[in-house]
C-alpha positions in Angstrom: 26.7 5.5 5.8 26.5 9.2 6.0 23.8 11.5 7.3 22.0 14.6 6.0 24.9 17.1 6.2 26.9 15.8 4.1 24.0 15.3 1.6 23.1 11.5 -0.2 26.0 9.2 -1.5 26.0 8.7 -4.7 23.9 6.0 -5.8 26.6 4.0 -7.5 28.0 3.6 -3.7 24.7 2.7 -2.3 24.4 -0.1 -5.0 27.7 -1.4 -4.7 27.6 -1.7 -0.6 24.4 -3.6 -1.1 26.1 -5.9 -3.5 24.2 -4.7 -6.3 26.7 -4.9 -9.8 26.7 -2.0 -12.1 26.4 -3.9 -14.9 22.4 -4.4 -13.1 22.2 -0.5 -12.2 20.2 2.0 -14.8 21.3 5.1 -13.0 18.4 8.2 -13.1 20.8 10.5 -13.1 23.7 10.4 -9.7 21.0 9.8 -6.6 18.1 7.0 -7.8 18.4 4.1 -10.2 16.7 1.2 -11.3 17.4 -2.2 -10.5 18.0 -5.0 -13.1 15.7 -8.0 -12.9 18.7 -10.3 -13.1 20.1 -8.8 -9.9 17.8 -11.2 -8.0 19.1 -13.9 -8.7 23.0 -13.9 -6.4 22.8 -17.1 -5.0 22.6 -15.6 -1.5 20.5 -16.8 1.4 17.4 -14.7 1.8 17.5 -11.8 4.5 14.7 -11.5 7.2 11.1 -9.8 7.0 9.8 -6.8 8.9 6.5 -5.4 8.6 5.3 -2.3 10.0 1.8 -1.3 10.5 -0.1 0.6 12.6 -3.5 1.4 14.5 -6.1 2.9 12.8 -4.9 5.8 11.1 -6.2 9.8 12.1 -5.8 13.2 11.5 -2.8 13.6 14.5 -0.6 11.6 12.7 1.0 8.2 13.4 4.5 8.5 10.9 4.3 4.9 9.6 6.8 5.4 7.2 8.6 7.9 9.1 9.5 4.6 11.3 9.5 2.4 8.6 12.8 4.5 7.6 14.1 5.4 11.5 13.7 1.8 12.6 16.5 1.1 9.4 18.4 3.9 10.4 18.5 2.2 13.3 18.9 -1.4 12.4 22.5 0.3 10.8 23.3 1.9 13.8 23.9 -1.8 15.8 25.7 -3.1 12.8 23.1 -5.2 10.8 22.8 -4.8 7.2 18.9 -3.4 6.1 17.2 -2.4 3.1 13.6 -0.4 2.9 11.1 -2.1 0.5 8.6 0.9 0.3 5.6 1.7 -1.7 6.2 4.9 -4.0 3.9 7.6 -3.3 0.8 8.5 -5.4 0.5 12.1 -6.9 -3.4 12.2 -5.6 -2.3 12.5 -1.6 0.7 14.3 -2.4 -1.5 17.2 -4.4 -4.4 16.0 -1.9 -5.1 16.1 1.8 -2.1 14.1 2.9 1.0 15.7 1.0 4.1 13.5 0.5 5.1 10.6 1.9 8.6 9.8 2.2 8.9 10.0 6.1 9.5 12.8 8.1 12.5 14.7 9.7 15.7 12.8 10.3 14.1 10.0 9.0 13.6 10.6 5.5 14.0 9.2 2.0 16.2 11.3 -0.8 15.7 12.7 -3.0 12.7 13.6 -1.4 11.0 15.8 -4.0 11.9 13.1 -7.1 10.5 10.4 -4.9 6.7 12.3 -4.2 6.6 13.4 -7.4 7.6 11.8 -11.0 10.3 10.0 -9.6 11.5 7.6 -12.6 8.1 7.7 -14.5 6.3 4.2 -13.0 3.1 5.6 -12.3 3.0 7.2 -15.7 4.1 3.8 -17.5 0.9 2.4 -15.5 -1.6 5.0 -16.6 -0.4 4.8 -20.0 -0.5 1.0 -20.0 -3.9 0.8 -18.1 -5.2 3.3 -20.8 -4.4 2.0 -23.8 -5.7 -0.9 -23.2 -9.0 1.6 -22.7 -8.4 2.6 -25.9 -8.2 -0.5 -27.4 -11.0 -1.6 -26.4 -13.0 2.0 -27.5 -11.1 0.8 -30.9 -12.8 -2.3 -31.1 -16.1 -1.2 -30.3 -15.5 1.6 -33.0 -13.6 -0.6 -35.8 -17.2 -3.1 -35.7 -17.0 -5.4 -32.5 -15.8 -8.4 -33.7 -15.7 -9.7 -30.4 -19.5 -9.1 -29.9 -19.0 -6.8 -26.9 -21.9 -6.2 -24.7 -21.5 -2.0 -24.6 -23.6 -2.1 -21.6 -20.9 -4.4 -19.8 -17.7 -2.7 -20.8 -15.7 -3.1 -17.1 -12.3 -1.4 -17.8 -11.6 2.2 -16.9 -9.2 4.8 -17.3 -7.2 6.2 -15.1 -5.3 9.1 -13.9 -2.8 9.7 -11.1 -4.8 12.8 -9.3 -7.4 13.5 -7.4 -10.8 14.0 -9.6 -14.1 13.6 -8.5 -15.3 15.0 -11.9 -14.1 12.1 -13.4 -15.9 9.7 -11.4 -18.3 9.2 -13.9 -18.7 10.1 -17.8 -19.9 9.1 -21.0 -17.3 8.6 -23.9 -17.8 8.7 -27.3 -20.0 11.4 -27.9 -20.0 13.6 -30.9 -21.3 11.4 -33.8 -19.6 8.2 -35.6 -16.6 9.5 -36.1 -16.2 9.7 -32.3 -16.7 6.5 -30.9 -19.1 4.4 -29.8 -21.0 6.5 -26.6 -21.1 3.8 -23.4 -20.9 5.1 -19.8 -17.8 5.0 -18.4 -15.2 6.9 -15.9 -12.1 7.0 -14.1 -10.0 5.8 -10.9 -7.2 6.8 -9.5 -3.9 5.2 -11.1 -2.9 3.2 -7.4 -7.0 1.8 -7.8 -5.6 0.3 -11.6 -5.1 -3.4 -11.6 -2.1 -3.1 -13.8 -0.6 -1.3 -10.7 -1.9 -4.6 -8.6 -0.8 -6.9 -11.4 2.7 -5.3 -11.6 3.2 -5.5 -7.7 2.5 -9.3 -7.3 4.1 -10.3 -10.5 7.4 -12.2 -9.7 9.1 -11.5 -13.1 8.5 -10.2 -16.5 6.9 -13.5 -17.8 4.4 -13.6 -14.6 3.2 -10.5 -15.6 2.7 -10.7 -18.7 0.4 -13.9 -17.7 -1.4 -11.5 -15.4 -2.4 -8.7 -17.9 -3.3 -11.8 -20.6 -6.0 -12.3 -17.7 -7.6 -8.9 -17.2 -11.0 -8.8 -18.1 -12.6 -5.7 -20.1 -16.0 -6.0 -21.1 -18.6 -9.3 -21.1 -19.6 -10.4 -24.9 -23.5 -10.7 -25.4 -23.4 -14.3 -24.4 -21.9 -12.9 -20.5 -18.4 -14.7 -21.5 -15.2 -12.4 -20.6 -13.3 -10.6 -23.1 -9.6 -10.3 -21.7 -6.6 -7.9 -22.4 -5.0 -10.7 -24.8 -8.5 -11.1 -26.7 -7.8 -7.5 -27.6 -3.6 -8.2 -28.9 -3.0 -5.7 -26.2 -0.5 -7.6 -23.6 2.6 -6.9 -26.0 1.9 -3.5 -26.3 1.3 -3.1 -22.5 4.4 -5.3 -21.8 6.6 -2.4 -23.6 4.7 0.2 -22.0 5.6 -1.2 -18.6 9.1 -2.6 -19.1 11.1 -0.2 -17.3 8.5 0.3 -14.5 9.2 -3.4 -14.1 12.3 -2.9 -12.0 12.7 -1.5 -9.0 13.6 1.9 -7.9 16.8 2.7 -5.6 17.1 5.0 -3.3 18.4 6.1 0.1 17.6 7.5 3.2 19.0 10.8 4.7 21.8 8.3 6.5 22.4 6.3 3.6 20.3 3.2 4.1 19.3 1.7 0.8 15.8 1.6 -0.3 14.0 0.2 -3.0 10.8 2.1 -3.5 8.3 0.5 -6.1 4.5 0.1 -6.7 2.0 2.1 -4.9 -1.1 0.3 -4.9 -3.9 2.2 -2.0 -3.9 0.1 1.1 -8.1 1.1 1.3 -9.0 0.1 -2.5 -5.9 -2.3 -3.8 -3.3 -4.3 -1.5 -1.7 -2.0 -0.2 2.1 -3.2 -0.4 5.1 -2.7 -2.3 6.0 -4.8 -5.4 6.6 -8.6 -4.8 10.0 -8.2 -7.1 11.5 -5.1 -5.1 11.0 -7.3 -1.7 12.6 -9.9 -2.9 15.3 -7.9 -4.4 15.9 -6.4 -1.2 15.5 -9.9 0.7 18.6 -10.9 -2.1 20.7 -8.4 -1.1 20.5 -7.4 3.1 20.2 -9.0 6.1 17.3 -7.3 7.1 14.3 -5.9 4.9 11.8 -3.4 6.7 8.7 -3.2 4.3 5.3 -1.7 5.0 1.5 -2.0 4.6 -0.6 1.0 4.0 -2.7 2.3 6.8 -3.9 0.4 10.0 -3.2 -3.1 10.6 -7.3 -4.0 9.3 -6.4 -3.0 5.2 -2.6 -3.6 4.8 -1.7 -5.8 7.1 -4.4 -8.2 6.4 -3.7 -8.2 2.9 0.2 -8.2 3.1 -0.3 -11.4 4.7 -3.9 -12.7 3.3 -2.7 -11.6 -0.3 0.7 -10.7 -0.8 2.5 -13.2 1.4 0.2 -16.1 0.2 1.4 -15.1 -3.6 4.8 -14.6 -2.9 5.8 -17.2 -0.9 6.6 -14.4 2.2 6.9 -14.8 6.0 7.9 -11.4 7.8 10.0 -12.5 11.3 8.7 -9.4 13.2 6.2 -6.8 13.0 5.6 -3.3 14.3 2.9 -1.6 15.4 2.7 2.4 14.7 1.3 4.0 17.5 1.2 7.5 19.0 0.2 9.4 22.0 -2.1 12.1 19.7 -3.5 9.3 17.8 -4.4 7.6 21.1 -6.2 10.1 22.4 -8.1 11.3 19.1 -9.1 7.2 19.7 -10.2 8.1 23.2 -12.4 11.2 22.2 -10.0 14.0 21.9 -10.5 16.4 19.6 -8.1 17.9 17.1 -7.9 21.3 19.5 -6.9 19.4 22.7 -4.0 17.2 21.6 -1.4 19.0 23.2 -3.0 18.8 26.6 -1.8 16.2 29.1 -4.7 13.5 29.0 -3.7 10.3 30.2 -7.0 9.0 30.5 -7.8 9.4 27.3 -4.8 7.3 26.0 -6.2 4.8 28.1 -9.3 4.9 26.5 -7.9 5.2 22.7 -5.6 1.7 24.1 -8.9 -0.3 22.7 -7.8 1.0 18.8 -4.4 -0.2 19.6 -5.3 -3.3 21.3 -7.5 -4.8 18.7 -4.7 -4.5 16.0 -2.5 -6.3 18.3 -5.3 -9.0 18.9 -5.1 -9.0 14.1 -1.6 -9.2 13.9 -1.4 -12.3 16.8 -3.9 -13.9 14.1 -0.8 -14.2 11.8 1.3 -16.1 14.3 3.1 -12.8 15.3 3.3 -10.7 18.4 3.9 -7.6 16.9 6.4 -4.6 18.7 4.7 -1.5 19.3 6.6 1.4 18.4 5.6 4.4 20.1 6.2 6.9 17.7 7.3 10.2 20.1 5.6 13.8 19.9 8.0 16.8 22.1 3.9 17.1 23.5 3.9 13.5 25.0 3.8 13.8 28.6 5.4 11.0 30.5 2.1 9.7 32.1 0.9 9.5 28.8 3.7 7.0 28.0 3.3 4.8 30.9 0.1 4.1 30.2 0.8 2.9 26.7 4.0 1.1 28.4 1.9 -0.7 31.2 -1.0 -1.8 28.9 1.3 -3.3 26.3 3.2 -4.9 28.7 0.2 -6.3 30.7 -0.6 -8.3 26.8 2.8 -9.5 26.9 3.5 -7.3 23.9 7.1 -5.7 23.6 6.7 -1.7 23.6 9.5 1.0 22.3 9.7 4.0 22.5 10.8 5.9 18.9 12.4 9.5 18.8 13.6 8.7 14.8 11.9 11.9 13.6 13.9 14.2 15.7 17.3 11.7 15.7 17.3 9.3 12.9 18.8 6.1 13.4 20.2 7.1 17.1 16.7 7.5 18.1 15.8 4.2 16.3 18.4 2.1 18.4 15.7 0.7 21.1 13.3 0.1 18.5 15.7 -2.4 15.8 16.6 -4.0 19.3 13.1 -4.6 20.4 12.7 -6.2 16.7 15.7 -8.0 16.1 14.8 -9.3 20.1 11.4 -10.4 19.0 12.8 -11.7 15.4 14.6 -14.2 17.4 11.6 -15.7 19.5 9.4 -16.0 16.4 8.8 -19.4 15.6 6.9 -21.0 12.1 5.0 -19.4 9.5 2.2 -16.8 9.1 -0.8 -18.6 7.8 -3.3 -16.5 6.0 -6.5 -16.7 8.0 -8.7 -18.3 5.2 -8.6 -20.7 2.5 -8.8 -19.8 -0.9 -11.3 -23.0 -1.4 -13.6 -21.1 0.9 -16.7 -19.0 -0.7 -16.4 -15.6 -1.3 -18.9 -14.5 1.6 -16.8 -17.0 3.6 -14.0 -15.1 3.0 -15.6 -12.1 3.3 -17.2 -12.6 7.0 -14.0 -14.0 8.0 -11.9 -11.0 7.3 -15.4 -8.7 8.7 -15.6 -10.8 11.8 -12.1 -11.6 12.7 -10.3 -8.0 12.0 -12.7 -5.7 12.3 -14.8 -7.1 15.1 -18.0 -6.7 12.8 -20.7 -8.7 13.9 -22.4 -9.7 10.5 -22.3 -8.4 6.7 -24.9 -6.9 4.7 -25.2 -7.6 0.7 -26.7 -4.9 -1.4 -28.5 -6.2 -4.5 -25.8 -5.1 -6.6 -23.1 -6.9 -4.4 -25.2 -10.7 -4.8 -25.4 -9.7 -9.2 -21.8 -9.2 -9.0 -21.4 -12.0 -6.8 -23.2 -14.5 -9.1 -21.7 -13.4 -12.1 -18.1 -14.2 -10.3 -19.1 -17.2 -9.2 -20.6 -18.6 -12.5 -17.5 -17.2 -14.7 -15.1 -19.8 -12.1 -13.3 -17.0 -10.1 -14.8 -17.5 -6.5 -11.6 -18.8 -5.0 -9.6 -16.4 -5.9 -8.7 -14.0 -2.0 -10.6 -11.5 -1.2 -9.4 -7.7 -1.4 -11.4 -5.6 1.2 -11.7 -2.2 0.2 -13.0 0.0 3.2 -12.3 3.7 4.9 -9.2 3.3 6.5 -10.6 5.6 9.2 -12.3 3.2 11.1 -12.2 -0.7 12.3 -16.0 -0.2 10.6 -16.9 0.9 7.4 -18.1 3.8 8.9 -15.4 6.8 9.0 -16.9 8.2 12.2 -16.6 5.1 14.6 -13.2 5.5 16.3 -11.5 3.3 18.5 -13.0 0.2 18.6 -16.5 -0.1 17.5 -18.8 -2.7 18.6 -21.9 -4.4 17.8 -21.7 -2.7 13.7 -22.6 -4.9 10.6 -20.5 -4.2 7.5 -22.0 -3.5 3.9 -21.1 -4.6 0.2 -21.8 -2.9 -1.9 -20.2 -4.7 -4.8 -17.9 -6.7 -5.8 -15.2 -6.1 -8.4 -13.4 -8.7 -10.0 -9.4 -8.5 -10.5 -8.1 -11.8 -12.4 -4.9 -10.3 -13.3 -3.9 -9.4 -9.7 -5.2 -12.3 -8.6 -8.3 -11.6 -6.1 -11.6 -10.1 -5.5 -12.5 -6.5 -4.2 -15.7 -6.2 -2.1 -16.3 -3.0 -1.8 -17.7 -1.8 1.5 -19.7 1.4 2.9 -18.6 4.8 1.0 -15.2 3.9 -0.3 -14.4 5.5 -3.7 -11.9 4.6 -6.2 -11.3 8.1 -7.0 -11.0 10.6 -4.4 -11.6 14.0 -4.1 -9.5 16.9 -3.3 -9.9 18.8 0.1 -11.1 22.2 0.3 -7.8 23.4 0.8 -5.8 21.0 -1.1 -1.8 20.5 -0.6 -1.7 21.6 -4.0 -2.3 25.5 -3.1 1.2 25.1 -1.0 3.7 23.6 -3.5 5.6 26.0 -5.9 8.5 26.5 -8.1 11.1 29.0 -6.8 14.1 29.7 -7.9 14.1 26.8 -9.8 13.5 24.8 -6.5 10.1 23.2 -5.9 8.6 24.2 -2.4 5.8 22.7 -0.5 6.1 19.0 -0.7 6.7 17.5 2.0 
């Protein structure tokens, strides 16, 4: 292992220590690579889970991935041999509101700009693949409709990896014969597409190319589904996607491998990394630390409702991402007053914190709350997180990895490895798949969030009907909701009570392999802020600025 000053290994040398042949390596040039299917298959015994989540996200920060990477670092430092299994990051946050996302200070992935950016082309293969099979079907419709497509029930959408509310909604095929057929139509962001869903549960090439066969584009007049093979497109998607298949390798600043892969949104998809890069990194370390997008209610559920149920997965620990600022913004702080000794407060935010503990004990798992450290945290301030984790019987650490990498990630990787040891059977998911979709639905509303009912808008029991009479209604259920609340309702912080939940719709995904219900305001294309990251990243000197 090295660390930042000496800059990254090269990535032949991260490869080879985690027992990855070169013969399986597609080097990106001397710091990433891609991974070889066949490298999965060593014969090895499997490595052990980690999962880190955290309480419901805010503005203050919380640095989920920041201790995804520091509690590694850390896992190195005593000896053990680790590997990340990350998601990559989606150009709409990095040009958005949110910027990059490869961790943060001495605990970060390299090369960090590659990484937050194009990186080795994935998301582009998935646009490209999602949208030809858009054109395809515009092809169809245009070359006479042999398929007898209902243009009024044309469900596939393009997509682009931005941010782009003006592309929400459009009509196509304007301009005469020559142009099209005109339908209504739009787009969502790429990490909304289900060929990015499809790719990340898929277990090998043949798995997915089952998946995209399934993916359903339009209704015929008679309501039957017309499907991604109806169209001859899977081959052509297959080649579109067949680098994108394997998983990316990186490293962080001290040298711990990482395979970075898939980026589907924790608040409209799954949330998790690819199913083959975690168990390419389960093939090849000791320990794998993974991650589920945003609080413990969207990627956590779904890492273990979806994901884990799929796959086959059983993570030994998980970690709960909490901080002092985020606390208090739970408790009623505002964005002004963070700095300011407020111990009370953090007592009051504790609720936020305390329900995600109370989701991730409905997986079988205590979960090891990481408290990620500010320079502003008072001491008070951490003794009251300290005391009421302890009073649940819930192991607390305290984790300085932004300012001191792995050294400062030491307590934390003992506090898991300690609680990896007393873990004992499985994670069962918390509903069947036999159940009905509203059964589903409440459970996840009623159990996670604390909801005390669900609404169904008129559009929500169509959708619903037409799911249910095409044979898909036990398929899981992918909850897509603001990640800014327990609610559906951005505004309720901490831990809202008494609230009903509303669906809005439902959208059907046969080729990842579940349902979406979509709840309150959540969009599958955002919009950019008013002052967008965008208007702070630069080329200079031949040196791009401004992503971080």
């Amino acid at each position: 292992m090295t660390d930042s000053s000496h800059g990254p290994r090269p990535i032949v040398d991260v490869a080879r220590d985690l027992g990855v042949p070169s013969e399986h390596l597609v080097p990106y040039g001397i710091d990433k690579a891609k991974i070889r299917l066949e490298a999965a298959d060593n014969g090895r015994p499997r490595g052990r889970l980690i999962l880190v989540s955290a309480l419901t996200p805010t503005g203050a920060g919380e640095g989920k991935t920041t201790t995804s990477v520091g509690l590694a670092q850390g896992l190195a430092k005593i000896g053990e041999k680790v590997c990340l299994a990350l998601r990559e990051p989606s150009l709409g946050p990095t040009f958005g509101m949110k910027g990059g996302a490869t961790g943060g200070g001495k605990s970060t992935l390299t090369p960090e700009t590659d990484i937050n950016l194009h990186f080795t082309g994935d998301f582009h293969a998935i646009s490209a693949a999602n949208n030809l099979l858009a054109a395809l079907l515009d092809n169809h419709l245009h070359q006479g409709n042999a398929l007898g497509i209902d243009v009024r029930r044309v469900l596939w959408r393009r997509v682009i990896d931005l941010n782009d509310r003006a592309l929400r909604n459009l009509v196509a095929g304007l301009g005469g014969p020559i142009n099209g057929v005109p339908r209504e139509t739009g787009f969502d962001i790429t990490p909304a597409s289900e060929v990015m869903a499809a790719l990340c549960l898929a277990e090998d090439a043949e798995d997915l190319r089952a998946r995209l066969s399934r993916l359903i584009v339009a209704l015929n007049h008679r309501g039957e589904p017309v499907t991604a093979a109806d169209l001859d497109a899977v081959g052509a998607m297959m080649a579109l996607l067949r680098d994108a298949m394997m998983p990316n390798l990186v490293q962080t600043v001290e040298g711990v491998p990482a395979l970075v892969h898939g980026g589907p949104f924790a608040n409209i998809a799954h949330g998790c990394n690819s199913v083959i890069a975690t168990k390419m990194a389960l093939a090849h370390a000791d320990w794998v630390v993974t991650e589920a997008g945003f609080g413990a209610d969207l990627g956590a559920e779904k890492f273990f409702d979806i994901k884990c149920r799929m796959a086959e997965l059983s993570p030994v620990a998980v970690v709960l991402v909490a901080t002092v600022r985020a606390l208090k913004r739970h408790g009623g702080v505002g964005p002004r007053d963070l700095e300011a000794p407020n111990p009370e407060a953090v007592e009051r935010g504790m609720a936020n914190l305390e329900k995600h503990i109370e989701n991730i004990q409905l997986f079988n798992r205590t979960p090891v709350v990481a408290i990620n450290r500010f320079h502003t945290d008072s001491e008070e301030e951490l003794a009251v997180v300290r005391r009421a984790c302890e009073k649940r019987g819930v192991p607390v650490a305290l984790s300085e990895i932004f300012a001191r990498g792995g050294e400062g990630g030491v307590e934390l990787a003992q506090a898991v490895k300690a609680q990896a040891e007393r873990a004992t059977g499985g994670t069962p998911p918390l509903y069947e798949t036999s159940a009905s979709v509203k059964e589903k639905v409440e459970t996840v509303a009623r159990k996670v969030y604390g909801a005390v009912g669900v609404k169904y808008t008129r559009h929500a029991e169509r959708d619903l009907a037409q799911i249910e009479g095409l044979g898909y209604a036990d398929l899981p259920i992918c909850m897509a909701k603001t990640p800014a609340s327990l609610s559906d309702d951005g505004s309720l912080v901490g831990r809202p009570e008494g609230f009903e939940v509303t669906v809005n719709n439902f959208v059907l995904s046969p080729g990842a392999g579940f349902v979406v219900a979509m709840l309150g305001s959540v969009l599958r294309m955002p919009g950019l802020p008013k002052e967008p990251a965008a208007s702070r990243i630069d080329l200079v000197n031949g040196e791009i600025e401004g992503v971080s």
